[in-house]
C-alpha positions, 0 to 999 in steps of 0.5 A: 370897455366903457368906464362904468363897466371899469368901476366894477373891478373893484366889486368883482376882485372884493367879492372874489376875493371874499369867497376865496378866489383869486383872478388873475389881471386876464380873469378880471378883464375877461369878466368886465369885458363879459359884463359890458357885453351883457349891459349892452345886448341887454338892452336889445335883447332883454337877456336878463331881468337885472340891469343894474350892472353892480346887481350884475356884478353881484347876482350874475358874475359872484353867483356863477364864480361860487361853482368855481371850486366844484368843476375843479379837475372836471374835463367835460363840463355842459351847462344846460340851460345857460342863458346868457352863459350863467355859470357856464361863461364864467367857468370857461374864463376861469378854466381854460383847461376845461371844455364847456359845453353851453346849451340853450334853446333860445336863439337870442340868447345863443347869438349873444353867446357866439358873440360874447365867445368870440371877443373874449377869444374863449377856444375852450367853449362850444355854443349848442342852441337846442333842447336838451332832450335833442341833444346827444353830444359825440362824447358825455359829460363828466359835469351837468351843471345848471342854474334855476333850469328845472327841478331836480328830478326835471334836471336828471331826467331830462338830461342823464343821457348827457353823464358820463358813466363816472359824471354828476350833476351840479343844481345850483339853486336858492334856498334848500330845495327840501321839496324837490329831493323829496320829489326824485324819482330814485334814479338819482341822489343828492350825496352833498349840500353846500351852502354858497356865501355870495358877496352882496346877495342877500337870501340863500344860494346852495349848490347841490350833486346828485349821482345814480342811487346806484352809485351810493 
């Protein structure tokens, strides 16, 4: 781990602590393992639009801890559209009893996953380069979850063949996407809204479940 990569233990266990998550010594180390990966193939790769590793800290590393506390007690979770692994590497290291799936059709950024996977030793996360519409995984998923993927009503349609019958899906999103749930097609709902507080982040960050209208 480089030395600046260390000098942002602080900014990660302050924000976590802030929004009540608790790391232990193995979490912490795992994520500035994780931000010094990204800092590094960033620069080959161009993986992400943010370089400053503190804007990392804050923007990558916060923004997917805040989904912590709503994949809690899921088995399956998939991460479609995951990028560098946003949420879904940050979940995995926070859940190592939770089977992550983490999907995306760009091949750079799913070499960067193996590798990142790899040196962490995460056993709990399978790596998936693929459209999603082309995927059909031997066993559903209690959890969609995807950051900045598509619309709502894109997200649902594109992946409900993915849902368990008793799953839902996680949207995380910027401000209230008034819009986009106006746009549903029906099949789905938006049953809960939260309003995330992330450490640093100035704007609005909200995560949003949907499940069948049927189910409502």
């Amino acid at each position: 781990m480089s030395t600046s990569t260390k000098s942002y233990a602080t900014n990660i266990t302050q924000g976590a602590d802030a929004m009540g998550i608790a790391l232990s010594e193995e979490q912490l180390y795992a994520l500035q393992e994780y931000l010094a990966l990204l800092q590094k193939w960033n620069k080959a790769y161009n993986l992400t639009a943010i370089r400053d590793p503190k804007d990392m800290v804050n923007l990558h590393l916060l923004d997917s801890l805040a989904v912590n506390p709503y994949v809690l007690g899921a088995q399956r979770v998939i991460d479609v559209g995951t990028g560098p692994g946003l949420p879904g590497i940050i979940l995995a290291i926070m859940n190592p009893d939770i089977a992550f799936t983490l999907l995306d059709s760009n091949g750079k950024k799913t070499r960067f996953l193996f590798q990142a996977v790899t040196h962490l030793g995460l056993k709990n996360v399978t790596i998936v380069n693929d459209r999603v519409e082309a995927y059909h995984p031997s066993e559903p998923f209690d959890i969609i979850v995807s950051r900045a993927f598509a619309s709502l009503a894109d997200m649902t349609f594109w992946c409900k063949h993915l849902r368990a019958e008793h799953g839902h899906f996680l949207a995380m999103k910027g401000q209230y996407p008034q819009q986009e749930i106006d746009d549903l097609r029906g099949e789905f709902a938006v049953t809960e809204s939260f309003e995330l507080q992330i450490p640093g982040v100035e704007g609005e960050r909200h995560i949003m479940r949907l499940i069948p209208t049927a189910n409502v």
